[in-house]
DOBA-905274 format. One record per atom (N, C-alpha, C): x, y, z. Coordinates in steps of 0.2 Angstrom, whole numbers, plus 5000, padded with zeros to 4 digits. Each point is the difference from the previous one (the first is absolute). Layout:
# residues N
XYZ...
//
This chain:
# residues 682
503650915117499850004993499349994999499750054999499249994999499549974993500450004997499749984991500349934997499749964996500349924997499750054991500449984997500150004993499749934995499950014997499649954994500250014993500449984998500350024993499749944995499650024996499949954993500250034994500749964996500350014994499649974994499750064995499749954995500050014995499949984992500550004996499950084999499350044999500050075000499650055005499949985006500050055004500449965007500450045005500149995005499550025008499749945003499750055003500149985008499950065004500150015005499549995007500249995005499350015006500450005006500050055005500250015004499449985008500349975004499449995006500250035005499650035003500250055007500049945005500449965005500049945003499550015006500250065003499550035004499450024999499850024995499250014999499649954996500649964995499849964995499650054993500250065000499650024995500850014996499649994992500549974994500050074995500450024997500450054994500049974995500050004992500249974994500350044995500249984996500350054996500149934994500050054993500249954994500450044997500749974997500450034995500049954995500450054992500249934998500549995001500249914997500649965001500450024996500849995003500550034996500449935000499749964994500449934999500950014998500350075001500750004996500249985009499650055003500349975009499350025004499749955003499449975002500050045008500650025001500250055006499550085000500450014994499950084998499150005000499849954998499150025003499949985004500349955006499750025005500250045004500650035001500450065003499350054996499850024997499450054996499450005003499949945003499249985003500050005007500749995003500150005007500150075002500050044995500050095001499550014999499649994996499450015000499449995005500149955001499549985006500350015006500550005003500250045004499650075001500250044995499750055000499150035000499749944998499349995002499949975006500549995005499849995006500350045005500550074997500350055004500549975006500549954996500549975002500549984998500649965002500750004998500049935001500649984995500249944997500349975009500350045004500350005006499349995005499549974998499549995006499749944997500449974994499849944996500449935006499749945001500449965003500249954996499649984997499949944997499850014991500349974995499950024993499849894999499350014997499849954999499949984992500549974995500050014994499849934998499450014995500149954994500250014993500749964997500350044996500249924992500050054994499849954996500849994996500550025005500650014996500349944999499849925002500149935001499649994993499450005001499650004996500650024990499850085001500250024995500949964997500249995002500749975001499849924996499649975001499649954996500050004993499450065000499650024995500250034992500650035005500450044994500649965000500249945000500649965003500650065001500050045004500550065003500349965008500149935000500550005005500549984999500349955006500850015000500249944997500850014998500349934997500149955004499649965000500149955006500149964999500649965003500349945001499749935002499949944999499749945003500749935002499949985005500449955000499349945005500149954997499749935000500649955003499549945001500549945002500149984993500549964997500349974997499549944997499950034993499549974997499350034999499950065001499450035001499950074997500750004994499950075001499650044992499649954999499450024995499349995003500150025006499350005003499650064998500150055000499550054995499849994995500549964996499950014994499649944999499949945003499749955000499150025004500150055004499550025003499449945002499250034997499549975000499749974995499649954996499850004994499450054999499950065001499450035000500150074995499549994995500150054996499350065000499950055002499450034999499550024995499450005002499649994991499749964997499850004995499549944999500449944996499749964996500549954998500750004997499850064997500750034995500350055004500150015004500550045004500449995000500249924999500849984999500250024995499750024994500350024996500150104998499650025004500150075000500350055006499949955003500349995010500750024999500350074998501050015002500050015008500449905002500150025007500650055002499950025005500450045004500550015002500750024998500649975003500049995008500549955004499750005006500650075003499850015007500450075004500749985000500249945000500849975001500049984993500750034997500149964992500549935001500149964996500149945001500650045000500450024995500650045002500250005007499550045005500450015004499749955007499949954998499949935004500449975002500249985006500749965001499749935005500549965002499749935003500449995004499850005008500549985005499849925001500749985001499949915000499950015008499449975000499849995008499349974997500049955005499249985002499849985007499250015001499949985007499249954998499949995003499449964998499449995003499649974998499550035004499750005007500349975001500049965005500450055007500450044996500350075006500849954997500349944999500749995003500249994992500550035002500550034994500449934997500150034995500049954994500750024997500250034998500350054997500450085003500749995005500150065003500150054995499750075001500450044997500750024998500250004993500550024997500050075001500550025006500050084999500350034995500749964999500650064997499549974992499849984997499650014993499450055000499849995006499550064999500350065002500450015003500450064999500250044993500349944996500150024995499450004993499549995001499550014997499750055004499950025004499850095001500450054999500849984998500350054997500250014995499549944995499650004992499550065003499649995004499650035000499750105000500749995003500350065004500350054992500349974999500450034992499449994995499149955001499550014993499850065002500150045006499750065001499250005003500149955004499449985005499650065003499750035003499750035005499649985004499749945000499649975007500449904996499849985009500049924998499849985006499449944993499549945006500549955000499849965006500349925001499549955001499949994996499449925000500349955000500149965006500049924998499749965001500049934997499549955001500049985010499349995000500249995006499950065007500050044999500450055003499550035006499349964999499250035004500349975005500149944999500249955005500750035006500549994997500850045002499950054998500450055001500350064997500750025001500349935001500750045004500550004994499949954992500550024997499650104997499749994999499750064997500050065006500350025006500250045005500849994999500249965000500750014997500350024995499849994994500050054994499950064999499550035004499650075001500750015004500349985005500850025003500550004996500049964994500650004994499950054997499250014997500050064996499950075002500250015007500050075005500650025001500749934996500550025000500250004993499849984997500149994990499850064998499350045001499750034998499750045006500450065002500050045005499250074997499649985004499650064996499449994996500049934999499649954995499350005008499650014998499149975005500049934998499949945003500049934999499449985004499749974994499249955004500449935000499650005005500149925002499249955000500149964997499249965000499749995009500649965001499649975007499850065003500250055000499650085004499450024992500150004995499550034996499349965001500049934999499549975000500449935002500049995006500049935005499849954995499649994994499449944998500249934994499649985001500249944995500050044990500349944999499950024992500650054997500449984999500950034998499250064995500150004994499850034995499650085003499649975004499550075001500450045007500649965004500550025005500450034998500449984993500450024994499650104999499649984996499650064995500150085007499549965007499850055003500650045003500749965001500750035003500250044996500049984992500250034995499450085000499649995000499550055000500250055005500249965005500150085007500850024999500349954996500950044999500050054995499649994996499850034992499550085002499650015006499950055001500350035007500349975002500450045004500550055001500450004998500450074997499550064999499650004995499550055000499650035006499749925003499550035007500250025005500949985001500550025006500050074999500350024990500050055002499350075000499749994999499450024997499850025010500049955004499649985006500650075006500749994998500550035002499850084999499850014994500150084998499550025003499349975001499750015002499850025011500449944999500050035009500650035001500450024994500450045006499850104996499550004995499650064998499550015006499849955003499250025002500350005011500749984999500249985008499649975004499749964999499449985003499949915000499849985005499949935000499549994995500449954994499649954995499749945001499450004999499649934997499849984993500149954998499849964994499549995000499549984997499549974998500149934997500049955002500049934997499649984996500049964997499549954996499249985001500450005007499549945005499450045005500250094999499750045002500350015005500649985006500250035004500450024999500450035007500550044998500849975001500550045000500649995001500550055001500450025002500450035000500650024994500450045000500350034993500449944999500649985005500549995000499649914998499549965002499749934998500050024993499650064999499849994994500650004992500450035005500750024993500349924999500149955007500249944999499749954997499250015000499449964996499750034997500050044995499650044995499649984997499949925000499849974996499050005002500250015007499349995005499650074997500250044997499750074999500150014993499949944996499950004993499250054998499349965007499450034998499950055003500650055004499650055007499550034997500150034995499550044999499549995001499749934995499349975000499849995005500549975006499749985007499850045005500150074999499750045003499550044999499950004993499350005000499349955001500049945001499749945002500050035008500650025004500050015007499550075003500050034996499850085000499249994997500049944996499149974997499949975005500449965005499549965002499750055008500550045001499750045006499750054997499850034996499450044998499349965000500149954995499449975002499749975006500449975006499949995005499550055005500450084999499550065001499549994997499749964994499350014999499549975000500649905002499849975003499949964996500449974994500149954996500649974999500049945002500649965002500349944994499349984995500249974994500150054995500550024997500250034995500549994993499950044993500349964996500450085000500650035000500350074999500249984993500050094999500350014993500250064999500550015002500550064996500150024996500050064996500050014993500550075000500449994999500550055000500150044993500750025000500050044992500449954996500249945001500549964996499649945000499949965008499649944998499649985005499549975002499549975005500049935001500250005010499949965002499549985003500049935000499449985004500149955004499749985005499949975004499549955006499849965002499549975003500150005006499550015005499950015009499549975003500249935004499349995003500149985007499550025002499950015007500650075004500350034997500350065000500750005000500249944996500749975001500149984992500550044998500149994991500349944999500049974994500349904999500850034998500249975005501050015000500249934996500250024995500449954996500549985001500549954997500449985000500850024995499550014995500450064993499950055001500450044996500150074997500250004993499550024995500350014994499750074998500850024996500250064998500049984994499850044996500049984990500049925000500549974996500149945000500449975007500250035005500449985005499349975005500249955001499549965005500549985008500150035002500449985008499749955005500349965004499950015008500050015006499450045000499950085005499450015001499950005008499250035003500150044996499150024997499750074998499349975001499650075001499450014998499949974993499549965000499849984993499750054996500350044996499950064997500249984993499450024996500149984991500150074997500550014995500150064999499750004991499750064997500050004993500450084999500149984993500250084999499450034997499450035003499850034999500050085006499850024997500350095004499650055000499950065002500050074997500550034991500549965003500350014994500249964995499549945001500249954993499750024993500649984997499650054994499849964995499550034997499849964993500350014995499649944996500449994992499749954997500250034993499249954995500849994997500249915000500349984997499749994991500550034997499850004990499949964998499949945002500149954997499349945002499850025007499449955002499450065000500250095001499550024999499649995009500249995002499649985009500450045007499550045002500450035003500349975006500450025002500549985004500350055008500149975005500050065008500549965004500450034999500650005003500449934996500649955006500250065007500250045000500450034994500550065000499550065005500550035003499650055002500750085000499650074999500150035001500750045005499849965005500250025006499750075003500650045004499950045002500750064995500049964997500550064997500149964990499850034996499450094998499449955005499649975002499549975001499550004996499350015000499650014996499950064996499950004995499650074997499850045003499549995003499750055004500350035007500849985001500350025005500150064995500350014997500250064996500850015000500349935001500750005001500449984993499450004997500449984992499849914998499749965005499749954996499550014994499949944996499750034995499749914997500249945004499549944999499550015003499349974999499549985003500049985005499950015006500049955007499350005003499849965005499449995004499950095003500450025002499950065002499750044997500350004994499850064993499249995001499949904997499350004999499650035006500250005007499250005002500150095002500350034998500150064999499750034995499949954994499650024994499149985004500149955001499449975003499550065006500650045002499750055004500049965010500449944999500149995007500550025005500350024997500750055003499750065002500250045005499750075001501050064998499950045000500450044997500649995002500050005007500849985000500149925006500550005003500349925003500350045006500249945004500650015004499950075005499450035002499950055006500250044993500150034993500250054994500849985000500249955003500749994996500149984992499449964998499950004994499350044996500250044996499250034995500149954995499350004998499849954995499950034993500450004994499950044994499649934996499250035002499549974997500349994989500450075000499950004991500549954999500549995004500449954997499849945002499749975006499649944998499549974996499650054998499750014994500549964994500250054996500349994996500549934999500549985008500249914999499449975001499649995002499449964998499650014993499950054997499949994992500349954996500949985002500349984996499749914999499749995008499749934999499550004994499750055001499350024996500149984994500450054998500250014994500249924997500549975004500149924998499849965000499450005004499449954998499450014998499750074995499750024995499250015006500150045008499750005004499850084998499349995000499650085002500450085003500249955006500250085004500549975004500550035004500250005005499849975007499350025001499649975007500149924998499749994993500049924999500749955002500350044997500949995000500149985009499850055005500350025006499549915004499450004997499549985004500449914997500349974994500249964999500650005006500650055000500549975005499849995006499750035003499650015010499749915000499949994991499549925003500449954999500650014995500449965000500549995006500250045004500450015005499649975007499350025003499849965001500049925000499749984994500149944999500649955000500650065001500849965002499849995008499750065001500250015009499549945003499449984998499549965000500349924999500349994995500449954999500649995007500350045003500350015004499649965008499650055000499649975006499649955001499849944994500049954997500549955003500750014999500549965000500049995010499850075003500149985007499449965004499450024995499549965003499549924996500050024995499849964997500249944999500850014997500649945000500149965005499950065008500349955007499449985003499349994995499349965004499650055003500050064999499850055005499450054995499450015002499550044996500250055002500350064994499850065002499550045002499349985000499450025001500050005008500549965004499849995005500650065006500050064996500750025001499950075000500050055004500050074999500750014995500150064995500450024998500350045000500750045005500450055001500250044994499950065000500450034993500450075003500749974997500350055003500750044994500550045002500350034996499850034998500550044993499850074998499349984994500149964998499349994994499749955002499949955007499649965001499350044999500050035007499250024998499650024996500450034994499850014994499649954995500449935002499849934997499649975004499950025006499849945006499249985000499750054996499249984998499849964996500350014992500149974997500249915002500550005003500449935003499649985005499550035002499549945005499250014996500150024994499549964994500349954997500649974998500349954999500149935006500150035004500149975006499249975003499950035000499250005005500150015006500750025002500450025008499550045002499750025004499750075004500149975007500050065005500050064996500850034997500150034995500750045000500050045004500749995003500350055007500550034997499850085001500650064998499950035006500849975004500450025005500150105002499850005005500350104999500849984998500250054997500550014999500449944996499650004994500249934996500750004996500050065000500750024992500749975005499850015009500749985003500049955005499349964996499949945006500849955002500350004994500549955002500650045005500050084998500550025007499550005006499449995000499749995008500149935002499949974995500249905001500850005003500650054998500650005000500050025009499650055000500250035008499650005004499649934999499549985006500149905000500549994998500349924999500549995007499949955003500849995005500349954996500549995004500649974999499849914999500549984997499949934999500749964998499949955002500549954998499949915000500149984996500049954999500449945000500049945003500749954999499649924998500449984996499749944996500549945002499749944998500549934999499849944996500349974998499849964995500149935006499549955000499949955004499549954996500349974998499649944995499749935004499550005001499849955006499449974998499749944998499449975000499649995006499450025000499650035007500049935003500249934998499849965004501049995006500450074997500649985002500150065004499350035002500250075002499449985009500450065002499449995006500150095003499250005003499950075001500350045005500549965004500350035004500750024995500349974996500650014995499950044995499450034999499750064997500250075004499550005006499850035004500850035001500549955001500750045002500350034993500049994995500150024994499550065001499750025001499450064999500250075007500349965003500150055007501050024995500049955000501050044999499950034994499750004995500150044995499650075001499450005005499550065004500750035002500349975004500750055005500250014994500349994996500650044997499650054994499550004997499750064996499650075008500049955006500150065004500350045001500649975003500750035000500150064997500149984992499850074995499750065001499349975001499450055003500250045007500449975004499950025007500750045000500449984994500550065001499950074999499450024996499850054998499750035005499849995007499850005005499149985002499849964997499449994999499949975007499550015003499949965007499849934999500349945000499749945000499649985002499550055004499249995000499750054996500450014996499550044993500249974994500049924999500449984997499549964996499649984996499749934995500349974999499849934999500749944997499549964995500149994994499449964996500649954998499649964997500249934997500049974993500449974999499549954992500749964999499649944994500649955000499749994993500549964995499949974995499949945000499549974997499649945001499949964992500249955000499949974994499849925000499749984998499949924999500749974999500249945005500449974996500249974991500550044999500049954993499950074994499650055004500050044998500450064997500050024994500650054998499950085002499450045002500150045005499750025006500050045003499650005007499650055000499550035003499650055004500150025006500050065000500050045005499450015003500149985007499350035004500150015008499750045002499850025010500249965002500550015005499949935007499650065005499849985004499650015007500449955006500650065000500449945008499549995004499350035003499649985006499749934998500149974993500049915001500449955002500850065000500549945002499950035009499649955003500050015008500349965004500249954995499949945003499649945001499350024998499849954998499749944996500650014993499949994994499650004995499950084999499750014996500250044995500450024998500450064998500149994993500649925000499949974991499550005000499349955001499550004997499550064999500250055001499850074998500250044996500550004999500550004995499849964994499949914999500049994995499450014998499550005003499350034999500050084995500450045004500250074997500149994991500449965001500449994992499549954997499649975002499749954995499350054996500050055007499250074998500550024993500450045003500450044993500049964994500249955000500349964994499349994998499649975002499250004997499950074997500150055003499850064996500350014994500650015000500450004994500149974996499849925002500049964995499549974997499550005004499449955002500049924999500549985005500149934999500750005008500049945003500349965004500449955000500649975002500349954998499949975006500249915002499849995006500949995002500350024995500849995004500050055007500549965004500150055007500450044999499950075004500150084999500949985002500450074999500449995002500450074999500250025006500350075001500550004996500050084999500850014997500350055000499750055005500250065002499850045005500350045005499650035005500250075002499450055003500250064997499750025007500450085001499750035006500250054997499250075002500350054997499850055007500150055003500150065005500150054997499450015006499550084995500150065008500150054999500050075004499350015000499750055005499450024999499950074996499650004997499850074994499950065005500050064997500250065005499250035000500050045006499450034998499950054995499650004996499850024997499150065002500050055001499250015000499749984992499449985002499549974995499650094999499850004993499650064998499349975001499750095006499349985001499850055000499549994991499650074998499750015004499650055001499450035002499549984996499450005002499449944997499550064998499649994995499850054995499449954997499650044995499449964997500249974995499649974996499949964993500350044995499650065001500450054996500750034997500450004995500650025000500250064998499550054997500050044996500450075004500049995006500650065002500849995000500349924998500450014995500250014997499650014994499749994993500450074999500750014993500150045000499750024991500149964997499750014994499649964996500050024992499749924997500750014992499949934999500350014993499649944995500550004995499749984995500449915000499949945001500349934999499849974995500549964997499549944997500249955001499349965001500249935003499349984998500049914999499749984998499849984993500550044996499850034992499850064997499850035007499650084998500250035005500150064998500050095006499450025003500350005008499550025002500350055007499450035004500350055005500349955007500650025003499949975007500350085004499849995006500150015004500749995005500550074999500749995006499850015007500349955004499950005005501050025003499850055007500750025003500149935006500449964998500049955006500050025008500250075001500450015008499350025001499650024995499350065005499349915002500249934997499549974999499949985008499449995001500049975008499749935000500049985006500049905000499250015000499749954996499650004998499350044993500650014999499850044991500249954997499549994995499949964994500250044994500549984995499950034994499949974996499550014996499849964996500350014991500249974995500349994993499550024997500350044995500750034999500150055004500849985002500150045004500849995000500550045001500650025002500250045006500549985005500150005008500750025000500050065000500950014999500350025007500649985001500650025005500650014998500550015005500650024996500449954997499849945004500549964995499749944998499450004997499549954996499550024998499749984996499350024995499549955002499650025003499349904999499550044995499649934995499850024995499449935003499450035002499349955001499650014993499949944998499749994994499350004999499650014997499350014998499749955004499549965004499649965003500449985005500450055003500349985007500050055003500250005008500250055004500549975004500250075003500750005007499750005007499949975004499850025007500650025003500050065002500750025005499849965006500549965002500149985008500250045006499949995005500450055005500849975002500249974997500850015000500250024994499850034996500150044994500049974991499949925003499949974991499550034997500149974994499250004996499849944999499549965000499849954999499550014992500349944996499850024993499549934998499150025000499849934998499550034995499849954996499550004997499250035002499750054998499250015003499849965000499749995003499649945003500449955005500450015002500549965004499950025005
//
């Protein structure tokens, strides 16, 4: 098998890249997404680009997908009827939840919470307890739970979690049940806490179990139809940026709530490394929403949550902030406040925008910078033409409702409002966690990032802006240039003065072996293997903890290891908080994650050319930016060579992204094919 596959599902393009393993040279292709079945475009893009590289699905080895059907199963609450059984006495843990309401002070009063994924309805309570301590307190009741799953079974279940108190600790009554209800409920998927999330804290063990039974039925089936259309060994895309196999992923779905984000962060941090920039803030701007992300030293901040709308889980992910802003978020002048308004609603790909000519007829970001003249005539290699009249015309109607001069004024209001969402965005990952964006180059990627990427590093003060080759499918390059990963966690509650570094160091190595394991079954050479670390750390007394780096090369034996560690945690906590307790630290979790090695890849290397870019240069057109119309210059991205300047105004077009350089800036082409975007005089 000579080729690896990279599948990125997004709300409206699907996009594809194929890698020759042999030579490292890459194919792309973009379709749109077919959200009735997410298959049918990629089966569309995998013929396509096949055929741009004069080969056959049968010379594919490896199909490497990040896919948003977890996701969307959230979003749109289309999952399944899931069943919850708790210990006795615990069985309004959802609904007791956390006291957190989002929003400013009055949110509690405009705030309609969520129902949770388990309805109390279908909540049941097995009398068993174990305690914390691991020794059992209470044996389980089988023949009761028996017949409370064949309550279950008659409410028309389709998935069921088992959370019981306790259970991080034991898991043997909660394995037992998972055998009762294999027999009660034949056919039924069953999470089980102690496998979903190992961890302290019933409530957030409770949520994340319920979150992977409630999309699983979907992701099983969705992951199923899929490899047995494409016959081809499947990978996931996880959270956390690594990978997984199909068959993990259909029994953890929960872990692939972010794939999609996380492979564009994976795909931004190795472009920009070809240009040689290691601190970065990425930003994705797709057709529905943009994410964002932070990277320092070439290693994106892996979090602890995952939140999907109002769903907050936990789950490694890339810390990735999502807005709904888009290509296709549409605007609107609410009648009543008169102030325009962008997004979330978006378009999608089906009518899509206006100017798709499918029969949309809202205003969307698209339309505007199509009016604006930032769009060139068609998208997607001419998968899509751009009907300039009919963007026009949905963006008049802003015009028209907020008693604006023209259309361009209308178009030039939603591009700065939208930004100012996106900006706000990239705020929450830098600013909020202690971090100057000014001290950050800024990635722009996806089908409309680079359209906004200039403008967002004049708010930022990010330079330079990096627009990746082949931006519009960075995230399927992130998909099929990622290895394999697995993770295994513990909950171990210990005050550092009861802990010693040798009794770490063993905790650290058995948890290494068993997320090996995983990895090594997939055949990965266990000297081609990374093994990182991190533990949760809190001040005693404290109500929660911080996650930070261990560095096993301090546990040596010579005792240094805690005292590096608590030093680790007390840097953090000053950052975040700007302030220190003198209580002593106190462990409360420990984590080993096992990483594969990335594939090769060839790197793009222009041929090196003058200052000059004007044998690019296919045309001029008319843009307004600024306030005013003025002429800029299109530039064909494949004719640019490493070391050409283009200087603003200016437009840089490829088949599947736009870059739009703004008045008092240029693009230096690099020789791995970016463009780097700064200020003149920079």
């Amino acid at each position: 098998m000579r080729y690896r596959l990279g599948v990125d599902v997004g709300g409206t393009f699907t996009d594809i890249l194929l890698i020759d393993e042999d030579s490292g040279e890459s194919y792309r292709a973009k379709t749109p997404s077919t959200p009735q079945d997410q298959s049918i475009g990629v089966l569309n893009g995998i013929e396509k680009v096949c055929a741009a590289a004069n080969t056959s699905l049968s010379e594919i080895g490896q199909v490497l997908h990040g896919t948003t059907v977890a996701t969307n199963a959230i979003l749109e609450g289309k999952g399944a009827r899931v069943g919850l059984v708790t210990t006795d006495g615990f069985r309004q843990v959802l609904q007791i939840a956390r006291s957190f309401v989002p929003g400013g002070l009055a949110g509690w009063i405009i705030w309609p919470k969520p129902e949770p994924l388990a309805a109390l309805e279908n909540t049941v309570e097995a009398i068993e307890r174990i305690g914390a301590d691991g020794e059992i307190v209470t044996v389980l009741d089988e023949e009761d739970i028996r017949v409370k799953l064949r309550t279950l079974r008659e409410a028309g279940i389709e998935a069921l979690a088992v959370a019981l108190i306790n259970s991080y600790v034991d898991a043997r009554h909660e394995k037992r049940i998972g055998e009762i209800a294999a027999e009660e409920l034949p056919g039924v998927p069953v999470s089980l806490s102690g496998s979903v999330l190992p961890e302290l804290r019933e409530y957030e063990r409770t949520i994340t179990t319920v979150a992977n039974a409630y999309v699983q039925p979907q992701a099983g089936r969705y992951l199923a139809n899929m490899a047995g259309k494409i016959d081809r060994k499947l990978y996931i895309l996880r959270s956390d940026g690594g990978l997984s196999n199909a068959g993990a992923a259909t029994d953890n779905p929960v872990t692939m709530l972010l794939s999609g984000p996380a492979g564009g962060v994976s795909g931004a941090v190795w472009a920009a490394t070809q240009a040689g920039f290691s601190d970065l803030l990425t930003f994705d701007m797709g057709g529905t929403s943009t994410d964002v992300a932070l990277v320092q030293d070439g290693i994106p901040r892996i979090g602890r949550e995952t939140q999907v709308g109002d769903l907050k889980v936990r789950s490694s992910s890339v810390d990735v902030r999502t807005v709904g802003a888009g290509g296709g978020s549409i605007a609107h002048v609410p009648a009543l406040t008169k102030a325009l308004r962008v997004g979330p609603q978006s378009a999608g790909a089906d009518p899509g925008p206006a100017a798709y000519g499918k029969g949309g007829q809202e205003p969307t970001v698209t339309d505007a910078n199509v009016v604006l003249g930032h769009l060139p005539g068609e998208l997607a290699g001419g998968e899509i033409s751009m009907d300039a009249a009919a963007a026009r015309t949905a963006v008049a109607t802003v015009a028209d409702a907020m008693g604006l001069g023209s259309p361009e004024a209308a178009a030039a209001g939603i591009v700065d409002i939208v930004n100012e969402n996106m900006f706000g965005a990239l705020r929450l990952v830098s600013v909020q966690q202690g971090y100057d964006p000014r001290d950050f180059a800024l990635v722009a990627f996806g089908g409309a990032g680079p359209l906004h990427a200039n403008a967002l590093g004049r708010l930022t003060g990010a330079w330079p802006v990096i627009i990746p080759p082949s931006p519009g499918v960075l995230c399927a390059y992130g998909d099929a240039t990622t290895g394999l990963r697995d993770e295994s966690a513990r909950t171990y509650i210990r005050k550092f003065s009861d802990l010693t570094d040798d009794e770490l160091r063993g905790i650290f190595a058995e948890l290494a072996g068993s997320a090996a394991a995983t990895v090594t079954a997939e055949g990965v050479d266990p000297a081609d293997q990374t093994v990182s670390y991190q533990v949760d750390i809190r001040y005693h007394g404290q109500g929660f903890e911080i996650t930070v780096p261990a560095d096993v090369t301090a546990f040596d034996g010579r005792g240094g290891g805690l005292e590096a560690l608590a030093k680790a945690f007390d840097t953090e906590h000053e950052r975040l908080f700007s302030f220190l307790l003198k209580n002593e630290q106190e462990l409360v979790a420990v984590r080993a994650a096992v990483s594969g090695p990335r594939p090769h890849v060839k790197a793009t290397e222009l041929a090196a050319g003058a200052e000059d870019p004007s044998a690019a240069a296919r045309t001029t057109t008319t843009v307004y930016v600024d306030g005013a119309s003025t002429e800029a210059t299109v530039y064909d991205r494949g004719r640019l060579l490493a070391g050409n300047v283009v200087q603003g105004p200016a437009i840089v077009t490829e088949m599947d992204s736009t870059t739009l350089v703004l008045p008092g800036h240029a693009a230096t082409v690099h020789p791995s094919g970016c463009l780097l975007i700064r200020p003149l005089g920079e």
